[in-house]
C-alpha positions as CSV (number, residue, x, y, z in Angstrom):
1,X,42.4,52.6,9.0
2,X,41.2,53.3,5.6
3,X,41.9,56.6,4.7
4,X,39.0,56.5,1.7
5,X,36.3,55.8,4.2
6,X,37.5,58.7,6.6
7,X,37.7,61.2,4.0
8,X,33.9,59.9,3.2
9,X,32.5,60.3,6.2
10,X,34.2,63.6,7.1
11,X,32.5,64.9,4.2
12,X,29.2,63.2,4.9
13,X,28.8,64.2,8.5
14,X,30.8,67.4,8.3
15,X,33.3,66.3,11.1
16,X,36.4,66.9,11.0
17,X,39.1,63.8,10.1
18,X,40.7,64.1,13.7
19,X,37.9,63.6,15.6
20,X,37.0,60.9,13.5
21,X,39.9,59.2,14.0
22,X,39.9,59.8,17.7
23,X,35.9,58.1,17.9
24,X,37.0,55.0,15.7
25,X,40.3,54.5,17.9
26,X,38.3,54.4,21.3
27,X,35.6,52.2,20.0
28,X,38.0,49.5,18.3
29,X,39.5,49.6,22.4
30,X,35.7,48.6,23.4
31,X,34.5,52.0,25.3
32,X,31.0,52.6,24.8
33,X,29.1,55.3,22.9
34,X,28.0,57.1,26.3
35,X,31.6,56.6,27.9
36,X,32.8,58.4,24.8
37,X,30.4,60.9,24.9
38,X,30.7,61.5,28.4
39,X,34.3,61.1,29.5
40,X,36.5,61.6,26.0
41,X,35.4,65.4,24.9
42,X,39.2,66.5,25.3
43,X,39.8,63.5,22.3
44,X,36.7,63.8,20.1
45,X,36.2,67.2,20.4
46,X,32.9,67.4,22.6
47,X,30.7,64.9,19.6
48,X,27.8,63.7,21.5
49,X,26.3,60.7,21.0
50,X,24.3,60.9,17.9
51,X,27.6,62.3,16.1
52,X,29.5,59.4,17.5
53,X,27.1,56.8,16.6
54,X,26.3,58.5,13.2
55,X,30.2,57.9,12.7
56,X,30.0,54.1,13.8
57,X,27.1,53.6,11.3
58,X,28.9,55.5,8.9
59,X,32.4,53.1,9.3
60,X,30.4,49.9,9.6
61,X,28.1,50.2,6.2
62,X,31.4,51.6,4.6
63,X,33.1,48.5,5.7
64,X,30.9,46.2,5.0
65,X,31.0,48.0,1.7
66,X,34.1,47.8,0.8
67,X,34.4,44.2,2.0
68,X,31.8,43.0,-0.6
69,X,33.5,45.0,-2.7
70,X,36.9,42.9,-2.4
71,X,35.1,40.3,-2.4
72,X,33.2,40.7,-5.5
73,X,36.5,41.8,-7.7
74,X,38.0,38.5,-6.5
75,X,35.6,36.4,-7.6
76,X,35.9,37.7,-11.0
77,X,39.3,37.6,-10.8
78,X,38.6,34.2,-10.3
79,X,36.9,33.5,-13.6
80,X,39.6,35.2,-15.4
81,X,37.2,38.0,-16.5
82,X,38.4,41.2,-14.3
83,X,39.7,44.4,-16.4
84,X,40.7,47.1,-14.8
85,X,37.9,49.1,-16.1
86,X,35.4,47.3,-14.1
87,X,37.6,46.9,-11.2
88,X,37.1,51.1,-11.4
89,X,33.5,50.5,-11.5
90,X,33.5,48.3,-8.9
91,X,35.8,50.6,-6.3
92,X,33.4,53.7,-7.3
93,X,30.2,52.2,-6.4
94,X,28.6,54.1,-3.4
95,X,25.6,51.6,-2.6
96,X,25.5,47.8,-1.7
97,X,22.9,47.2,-4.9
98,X,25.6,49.3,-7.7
99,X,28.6,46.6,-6.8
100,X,25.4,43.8,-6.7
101,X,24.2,45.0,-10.0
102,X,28.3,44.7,-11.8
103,X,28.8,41.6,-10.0
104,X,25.3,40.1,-11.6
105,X,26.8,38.8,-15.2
106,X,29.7,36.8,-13.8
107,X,27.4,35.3,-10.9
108,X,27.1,31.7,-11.0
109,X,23.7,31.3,-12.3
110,X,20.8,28.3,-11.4
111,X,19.3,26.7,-14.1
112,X,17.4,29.3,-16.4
113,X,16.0,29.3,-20.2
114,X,19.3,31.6,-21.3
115,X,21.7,28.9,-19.6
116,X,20.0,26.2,-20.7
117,X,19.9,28.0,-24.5
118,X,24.0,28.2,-24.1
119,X,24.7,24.5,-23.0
120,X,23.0,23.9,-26.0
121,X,25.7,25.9,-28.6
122,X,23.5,28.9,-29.1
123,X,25.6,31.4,-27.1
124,X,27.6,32.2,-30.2
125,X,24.5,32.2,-32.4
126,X,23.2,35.2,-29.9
127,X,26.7,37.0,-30.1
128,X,25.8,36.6,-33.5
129,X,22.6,38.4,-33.3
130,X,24.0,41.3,-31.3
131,X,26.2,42.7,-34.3
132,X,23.1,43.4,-36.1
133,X,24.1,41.7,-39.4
134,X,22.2,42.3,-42.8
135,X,22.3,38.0,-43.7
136,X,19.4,35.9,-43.2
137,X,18.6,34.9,-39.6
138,X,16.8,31.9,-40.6
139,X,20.0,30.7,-42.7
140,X,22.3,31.2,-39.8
141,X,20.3,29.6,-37.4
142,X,20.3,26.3,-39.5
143,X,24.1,26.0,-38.1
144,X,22.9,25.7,-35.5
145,X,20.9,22.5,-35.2
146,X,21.9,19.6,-33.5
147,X,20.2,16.7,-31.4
148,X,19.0,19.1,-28.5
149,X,18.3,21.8,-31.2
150,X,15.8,20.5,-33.7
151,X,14.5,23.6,-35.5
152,X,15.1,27.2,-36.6
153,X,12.8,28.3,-34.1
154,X,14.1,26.8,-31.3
155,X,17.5,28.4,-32.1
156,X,16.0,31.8,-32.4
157,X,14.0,31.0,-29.4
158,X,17.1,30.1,-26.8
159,X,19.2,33.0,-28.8
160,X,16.9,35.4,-27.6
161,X,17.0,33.9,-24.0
162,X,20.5,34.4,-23.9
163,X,20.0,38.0,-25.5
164,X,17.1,38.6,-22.5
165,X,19.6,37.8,-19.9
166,X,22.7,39.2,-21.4
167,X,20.2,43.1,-21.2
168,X,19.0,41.9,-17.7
169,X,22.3,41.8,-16.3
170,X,23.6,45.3,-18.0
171,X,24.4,47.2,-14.5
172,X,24.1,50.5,-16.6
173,X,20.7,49.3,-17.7
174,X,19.5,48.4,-14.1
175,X,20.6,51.2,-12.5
176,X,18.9,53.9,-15.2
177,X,15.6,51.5,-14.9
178,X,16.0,51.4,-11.0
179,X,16.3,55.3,-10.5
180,X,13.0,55.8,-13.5
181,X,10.9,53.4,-11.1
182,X,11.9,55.2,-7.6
183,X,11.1,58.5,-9.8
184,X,7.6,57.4,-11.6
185,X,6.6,54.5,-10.7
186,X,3.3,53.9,-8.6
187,X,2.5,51.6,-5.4
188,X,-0.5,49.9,-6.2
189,X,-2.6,47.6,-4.1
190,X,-5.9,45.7,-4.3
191,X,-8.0,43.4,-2.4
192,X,-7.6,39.8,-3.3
193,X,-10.1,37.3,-3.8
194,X,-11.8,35.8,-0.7
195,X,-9.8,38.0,1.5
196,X,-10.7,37.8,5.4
197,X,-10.4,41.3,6.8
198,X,-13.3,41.3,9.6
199,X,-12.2,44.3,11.0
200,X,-11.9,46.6,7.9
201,X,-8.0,46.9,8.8
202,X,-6.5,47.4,5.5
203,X,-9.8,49.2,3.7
204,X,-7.9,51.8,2.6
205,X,-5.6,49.7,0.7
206,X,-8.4,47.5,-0.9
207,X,-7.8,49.9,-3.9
208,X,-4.9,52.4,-3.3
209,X,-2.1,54.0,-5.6
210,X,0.5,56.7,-4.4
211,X,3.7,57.2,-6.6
212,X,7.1,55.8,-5.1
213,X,8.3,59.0,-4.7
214,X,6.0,60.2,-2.3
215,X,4.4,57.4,-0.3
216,X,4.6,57.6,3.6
217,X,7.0,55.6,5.3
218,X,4.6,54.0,7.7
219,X,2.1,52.9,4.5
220,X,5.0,51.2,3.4
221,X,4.9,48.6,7.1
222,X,1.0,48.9,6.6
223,X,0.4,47.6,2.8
224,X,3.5,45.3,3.6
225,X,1.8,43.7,6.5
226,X,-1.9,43.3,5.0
227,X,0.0,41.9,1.9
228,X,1.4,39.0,4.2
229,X,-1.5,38.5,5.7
230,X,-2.9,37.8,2.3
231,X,-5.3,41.0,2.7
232,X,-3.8,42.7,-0.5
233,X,-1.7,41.7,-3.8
234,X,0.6,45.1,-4.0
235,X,2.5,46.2,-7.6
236,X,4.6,49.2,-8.9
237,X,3.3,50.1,-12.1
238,X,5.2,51.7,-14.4
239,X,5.0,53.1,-17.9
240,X,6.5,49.8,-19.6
241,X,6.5,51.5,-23.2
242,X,8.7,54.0,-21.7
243,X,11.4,51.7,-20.4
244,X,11.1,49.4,-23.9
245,X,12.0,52.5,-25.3
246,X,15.0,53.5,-23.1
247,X,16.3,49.7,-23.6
248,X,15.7,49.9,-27.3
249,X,17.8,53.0,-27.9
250,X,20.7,51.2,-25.7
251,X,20.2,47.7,-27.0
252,X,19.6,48.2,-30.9
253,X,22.4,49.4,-33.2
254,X,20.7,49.3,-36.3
255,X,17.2,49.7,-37.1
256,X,17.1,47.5,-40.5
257,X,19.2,45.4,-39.4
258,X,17.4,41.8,-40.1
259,X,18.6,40.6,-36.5
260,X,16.5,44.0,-35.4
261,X,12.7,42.4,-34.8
262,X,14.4,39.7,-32.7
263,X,16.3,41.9,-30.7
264,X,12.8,43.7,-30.2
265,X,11.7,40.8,-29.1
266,X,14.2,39.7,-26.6
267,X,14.1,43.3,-24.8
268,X,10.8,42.8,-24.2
269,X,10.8,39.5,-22.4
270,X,13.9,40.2,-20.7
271,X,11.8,43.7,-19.4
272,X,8.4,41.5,-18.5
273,X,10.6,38.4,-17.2
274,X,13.8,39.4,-15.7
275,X,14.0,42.9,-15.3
276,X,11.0,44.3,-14.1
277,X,10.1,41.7,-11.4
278,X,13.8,42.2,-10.1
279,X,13.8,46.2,-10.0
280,X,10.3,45.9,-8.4
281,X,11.5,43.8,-5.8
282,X,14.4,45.7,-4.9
283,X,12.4,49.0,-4.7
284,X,10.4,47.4,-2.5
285,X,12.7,46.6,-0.1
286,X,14.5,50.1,-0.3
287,X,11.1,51.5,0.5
288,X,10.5,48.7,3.5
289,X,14.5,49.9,5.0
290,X,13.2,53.8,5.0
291,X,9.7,52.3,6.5
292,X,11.7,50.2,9.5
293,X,14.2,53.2,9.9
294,X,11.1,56.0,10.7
295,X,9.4,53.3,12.5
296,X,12.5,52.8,14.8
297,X,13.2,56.6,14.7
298,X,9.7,57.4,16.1
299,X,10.3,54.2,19.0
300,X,13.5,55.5,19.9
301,X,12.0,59.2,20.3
302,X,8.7,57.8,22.2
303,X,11.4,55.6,24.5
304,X,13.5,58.6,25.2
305,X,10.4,61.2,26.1
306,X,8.9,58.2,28.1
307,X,12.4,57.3,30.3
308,X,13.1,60.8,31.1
309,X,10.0,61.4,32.5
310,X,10.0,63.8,35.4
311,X,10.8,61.0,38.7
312,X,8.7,61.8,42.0
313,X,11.0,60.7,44.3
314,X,10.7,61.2,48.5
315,X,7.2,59.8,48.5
316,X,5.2,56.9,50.0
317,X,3.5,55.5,46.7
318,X,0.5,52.8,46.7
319,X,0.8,50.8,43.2
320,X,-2.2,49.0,42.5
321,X,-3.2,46.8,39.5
322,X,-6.4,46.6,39.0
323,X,-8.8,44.0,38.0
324,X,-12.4,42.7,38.2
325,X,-12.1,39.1,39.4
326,X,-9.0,38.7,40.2
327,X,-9.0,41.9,42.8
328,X,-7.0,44.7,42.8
329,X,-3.5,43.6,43.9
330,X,-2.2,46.7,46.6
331,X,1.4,47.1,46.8
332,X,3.3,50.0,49.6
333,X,6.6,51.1,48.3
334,X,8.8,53.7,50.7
335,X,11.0,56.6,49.6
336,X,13.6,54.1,48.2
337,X,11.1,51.9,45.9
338,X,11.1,49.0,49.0
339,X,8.0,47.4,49.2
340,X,6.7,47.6,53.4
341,X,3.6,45.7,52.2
342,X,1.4,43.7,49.8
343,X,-2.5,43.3,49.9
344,X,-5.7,42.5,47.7
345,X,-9.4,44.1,47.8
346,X,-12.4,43.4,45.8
347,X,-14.2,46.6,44.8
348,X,-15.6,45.4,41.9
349,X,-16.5,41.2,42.0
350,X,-20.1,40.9,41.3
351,X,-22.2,38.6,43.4
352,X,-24.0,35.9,42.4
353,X,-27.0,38.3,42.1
354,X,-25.1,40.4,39.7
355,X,-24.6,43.2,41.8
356,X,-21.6,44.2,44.1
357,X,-22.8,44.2,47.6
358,X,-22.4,47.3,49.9
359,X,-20.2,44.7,52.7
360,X,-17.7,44.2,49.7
361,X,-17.3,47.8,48.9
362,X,-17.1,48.8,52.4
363,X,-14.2,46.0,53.3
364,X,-12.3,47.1,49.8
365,X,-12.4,50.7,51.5
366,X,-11.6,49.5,55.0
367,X,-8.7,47.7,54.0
368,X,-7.1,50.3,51.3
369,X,-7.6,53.3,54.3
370,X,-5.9,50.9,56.7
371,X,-2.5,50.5,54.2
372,X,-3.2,54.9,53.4
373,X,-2.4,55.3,57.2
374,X,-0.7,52.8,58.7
375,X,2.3,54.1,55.7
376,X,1.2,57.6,55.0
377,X,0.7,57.4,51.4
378,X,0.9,60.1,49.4
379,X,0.5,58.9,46.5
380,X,-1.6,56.1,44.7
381,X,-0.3,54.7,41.3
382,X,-3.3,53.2,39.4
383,X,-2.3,50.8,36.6
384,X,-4.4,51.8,32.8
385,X,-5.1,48.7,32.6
386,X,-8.3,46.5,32.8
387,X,-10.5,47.4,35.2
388,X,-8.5,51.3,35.7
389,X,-11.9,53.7,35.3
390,X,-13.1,51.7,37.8
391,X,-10.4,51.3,40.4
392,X,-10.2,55.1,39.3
393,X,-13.5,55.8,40.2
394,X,-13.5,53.4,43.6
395,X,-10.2,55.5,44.9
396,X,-11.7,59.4,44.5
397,X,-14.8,58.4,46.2
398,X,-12.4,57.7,48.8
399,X,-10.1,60.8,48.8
400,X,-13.8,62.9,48.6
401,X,-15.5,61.1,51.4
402,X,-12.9,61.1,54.2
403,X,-11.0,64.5,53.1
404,X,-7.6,62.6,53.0
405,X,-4.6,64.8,51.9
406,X,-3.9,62.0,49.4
407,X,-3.6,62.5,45.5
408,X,-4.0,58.9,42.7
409,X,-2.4,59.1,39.2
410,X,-2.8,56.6,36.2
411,X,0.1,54.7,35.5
412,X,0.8,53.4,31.8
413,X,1.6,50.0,32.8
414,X,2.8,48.4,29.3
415,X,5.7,45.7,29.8
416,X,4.5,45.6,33.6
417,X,3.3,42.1,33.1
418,X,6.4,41.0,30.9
419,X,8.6,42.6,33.6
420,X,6.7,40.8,36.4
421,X,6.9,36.9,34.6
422,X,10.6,38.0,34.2
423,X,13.6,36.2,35.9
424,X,14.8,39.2,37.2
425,X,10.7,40.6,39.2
426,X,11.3,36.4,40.6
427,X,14.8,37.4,42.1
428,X,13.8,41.2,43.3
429,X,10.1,39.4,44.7
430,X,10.3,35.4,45.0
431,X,7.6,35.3,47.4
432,X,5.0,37.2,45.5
433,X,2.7,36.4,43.0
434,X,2.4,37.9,39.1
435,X,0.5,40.6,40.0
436,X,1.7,41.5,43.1
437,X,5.0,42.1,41.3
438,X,3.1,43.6,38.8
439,X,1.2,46.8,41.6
440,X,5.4,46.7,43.3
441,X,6.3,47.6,39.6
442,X,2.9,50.6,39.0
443,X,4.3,51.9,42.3
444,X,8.0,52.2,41.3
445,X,7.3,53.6,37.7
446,X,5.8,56.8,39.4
447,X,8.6,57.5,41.6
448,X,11.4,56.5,38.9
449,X,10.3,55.7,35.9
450,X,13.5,55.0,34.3
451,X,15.5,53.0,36.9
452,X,12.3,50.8,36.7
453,X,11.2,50.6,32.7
454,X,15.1,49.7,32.4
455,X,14.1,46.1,33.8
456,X,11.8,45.6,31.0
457,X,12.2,44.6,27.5
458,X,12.0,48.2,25.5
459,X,10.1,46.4,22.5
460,X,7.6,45.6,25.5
461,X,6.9,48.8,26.7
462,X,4.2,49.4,23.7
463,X,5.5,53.5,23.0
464,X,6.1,52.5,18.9
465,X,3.9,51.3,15.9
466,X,4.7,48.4,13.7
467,X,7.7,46.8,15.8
468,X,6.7,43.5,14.1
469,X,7.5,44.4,10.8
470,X,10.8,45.7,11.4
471,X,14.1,43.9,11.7
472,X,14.2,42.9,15.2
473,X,18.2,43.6,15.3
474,X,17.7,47.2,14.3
475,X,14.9,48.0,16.4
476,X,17.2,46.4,19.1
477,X,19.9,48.0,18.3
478,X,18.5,51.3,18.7
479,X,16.0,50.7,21.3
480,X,18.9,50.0,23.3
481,X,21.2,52.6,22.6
482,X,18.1,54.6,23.9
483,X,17.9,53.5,27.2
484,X,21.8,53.7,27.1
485,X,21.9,56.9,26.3
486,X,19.0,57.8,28.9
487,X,20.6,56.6,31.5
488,X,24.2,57.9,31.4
489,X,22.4,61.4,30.9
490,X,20.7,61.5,33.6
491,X,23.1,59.1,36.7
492,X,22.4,56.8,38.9
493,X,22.4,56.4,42.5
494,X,25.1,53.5,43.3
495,X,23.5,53.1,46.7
496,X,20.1,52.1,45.3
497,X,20.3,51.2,41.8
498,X,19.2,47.9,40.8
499,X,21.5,45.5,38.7
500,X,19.1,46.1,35.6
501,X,19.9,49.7,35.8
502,X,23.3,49.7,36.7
503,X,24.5,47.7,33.6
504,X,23.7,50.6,31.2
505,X,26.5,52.4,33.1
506,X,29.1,53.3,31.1
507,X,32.0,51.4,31.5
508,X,30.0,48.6,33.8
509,X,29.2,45.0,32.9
510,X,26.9,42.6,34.0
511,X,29.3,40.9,36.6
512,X,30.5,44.1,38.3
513,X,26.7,45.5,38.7
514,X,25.7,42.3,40.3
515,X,28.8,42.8,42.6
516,X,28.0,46.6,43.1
């Protein structure tokens, strides 16, 4: 193990170097985070999860750090170009975009103006340039004509392309620019043009400015969503006089110097063309990582509150979906989430006339006090979906006008109808229809909410905001380690557990929960 990267993360996380070792050791031999957390406190020390997969995180971005960090200093090595001064620079880098920003001048480049301006024998003209001499420009540039360099001005002209780039790719330079554009810069977005926004989604954003410093995460998903929808054009403005300045008192050795006005000159397209575009763009995207992160934080929080609901176990629960066409699909579940029976009423299909006639209302009553008795509900589950008020309203006027000692909830039934198309509703239920899988599911939500949200899809659930405009492997990632988490907490019963629930189990796969 890499002793560097230890010593980094115990002083990041505060956790002692043992401890660390002990996590890394038992996750390189495949145990999971819960099993860790659950079954190793004599060898980490009693870390719970978080702490262990805070140290994971920690070890895998360190790695992969280091690994592009190898990487880079070979293939300058490669060139012939590596001193041990930047090899120092290189090791010392704490972030991904530092060793990125070293790396950029030895980078094999695509065609630009500055390469272009060296195949054609001006590099040394530019190198030239840069020691600020007191001789004519104009004279020295004469050297420098040949067949794909006709004039004085088109040596000047590629000299200061190669000049632009040579500043562009000055890590020292980035970084100082980078850190004076996360300090003072400013979002900025406007409406474009023609933009169809029927809904008024974005209106805040038509014209909007917040500085980088201090701009909500979950603005960042918002103007970075209406922008691809082609809603908004977004910016970072930034004082540009400011950073000509700070590249000026870098850049230029000496101020009458007669090399100095095209110098000037070369800053400043290298700022407009090749810095500032680049900066901007890599801003953006650290501000679009912090926006996914508290997106995925807030999903994983809403996921956790919404699995460890309180179960009501011991109870005869009626699920029903509810809908106007359609009917209400009815669905009995006993004490152990079995389903004794399925049905359908229609309290609410309109008759030709417009009107729902008192025969339909009485048989929808008839034939949901029939399924109350025969099982002895206790409890109705009432999907929130379309149709719900209603279904809602149809099933009190039954509990007030008969006096039964029998009690409804809503049910939030998000991912019911994902679960219910799944392969896995087909194998528990493959003689019933969507929807009857879909009132089974209502049913079993209120009695266990976990062992049956496990089945679906956490993205599907609907408990976060802006899942579409994060990185589906992080939000999956963590979504996961959720219900994970969730589920080793709080147990299972091997007796009843499904195969979707039992695979969170620490220590279980999928073949020995389908065997279980």
């Amino acid at each position: 193990m890499n002793e560097t990267i230890i010593l980094e993360i115990k002083k990041a996380l505060s956790i002692s170097e043992k401890q660390i070792v002990s996590v890394l050791n038992l996750l390189d031999e495949g145990n999971t985070i819960p099993f860790i957390a659950r079954y190793r406190k004599e060898a980490t020390g009693g870390l719970d999860e978080e702490q262990i997969n805070e140290i994971f995180k920690s070890w895998e971005y360190a790695n992969n750090l280091l690994d592009r960090k190898e990487a880079v200093i070979r293939l300058i090595d490669e060139k012939g170009m590596l001193t041990e001064e930047l090899r120092t620079e290189i090791l010392r880098a704490q972030k991904l975009v530092e060793v990125e920003d070293l790396y950029r001048p030895f980078k094999e480049k695509k065609k630009t103006k500055a390469t272009e301006a060296v195949a054609k024998g001006l590099e040394p003209f530019a190198k030239w340039l840069m020691e600020f001499p007191y001789e004519d420009v104009k004279d020295e540039a004469k050297k420098y004509l040949n067949d794909a360099v006709k004039s004085v001005d088109e040596a000047i002209e590629g000299a200061k392309y190669i000049i632009a780039e040579m500043i562009s790719d000055d890590a020292n330079y980035r970084k100082s620019l980078r850190t004076e554009m996360i300090n003072h810069g400013v979002v900025v977005s406007s409406v474009k043009k023609n933009a169809v926004d029927e809904r008024k989604t974005y209106e805040m954003y038509y014209d909007y400015s917040e500085p980088v410093s201090k701009i909500r995460p979950h603005r960042i998903l918002a103007i970075n969503r209406a922008e691809n929808e082609k809603i908004i054009t977004v910016k970072i403005e930034l004082d540009k006089e400011r950073m000509t300045s700070y590249l000026e008192r870098k850049v230029i050795k000496r101020d009458n110097s007669t090399a100095t006005p095209f110098i000037k000159e070369a800053i400043e397209d290298s700022l407009k063309r090749l810095i500032y575009p680049s900066l901007e763009r890599e801003v953006r995207t650290e501000l679009t990582d912090k926006g996914e992160e508290q997106a995925i934080e807030i999903f994983s929080v809403n996921l956790n509150k919404l699995l460890l609901q309180p179960p009501m176990k011991g109870k005869v629960v009626l699920g029903i979906d509810p809908a106007f066409r359609t009917g209400c699909k009815l669905s009995v579940v006993n004490e152990q989430g079995t389903v004794l029976e399925k049905g359908v009423i229609y309290p609410h299909e309109k008759t030709m006339g417009g009107s729902i006639s008192d025969k339909q209302i009485m048989e929808s009553q008839r034939d949901l006090l029939l399924l109350i008795r025969k099982y002895k509900v206790e409890l109705i589950a009432i999907g929130n979906g379309t149709a719900s008020r209603e279904t809602e309203s149809f099933v009190a006027n039954i509990i007030k006008t008969t006096g039964m000692k029998v009690n409804y909830v809503i049910v939030n039934e998000a991912g019911a109808s994902v679960y219910s198309a799944s392969e896995l509703a087909r194998e528990e239920f493959p003689d019933f229809s969507v929807e009857e899988r879909s009132a089974a599911s209502i049913a079993r939500r209120l009695q266990d909410p976990l062992s049956e949200l496990v089945k679906i899809d956490p993205k599907s659930i609907g408990v976060g905001q802006y899942q579409h405009d994060v990185s589906p492997k992080k939000l999956n990632d963590s979504l996961n380690f959720v219900v994970t988490q969730a589920v080793n907490q709080v147990g299972v019963n091997v007796n009843t557990a499904s195969k979707a629930l039992l695979m969170y189990v620490s220590g279980l796969n999928k073949s020995i929960a389908q065997m279980i």
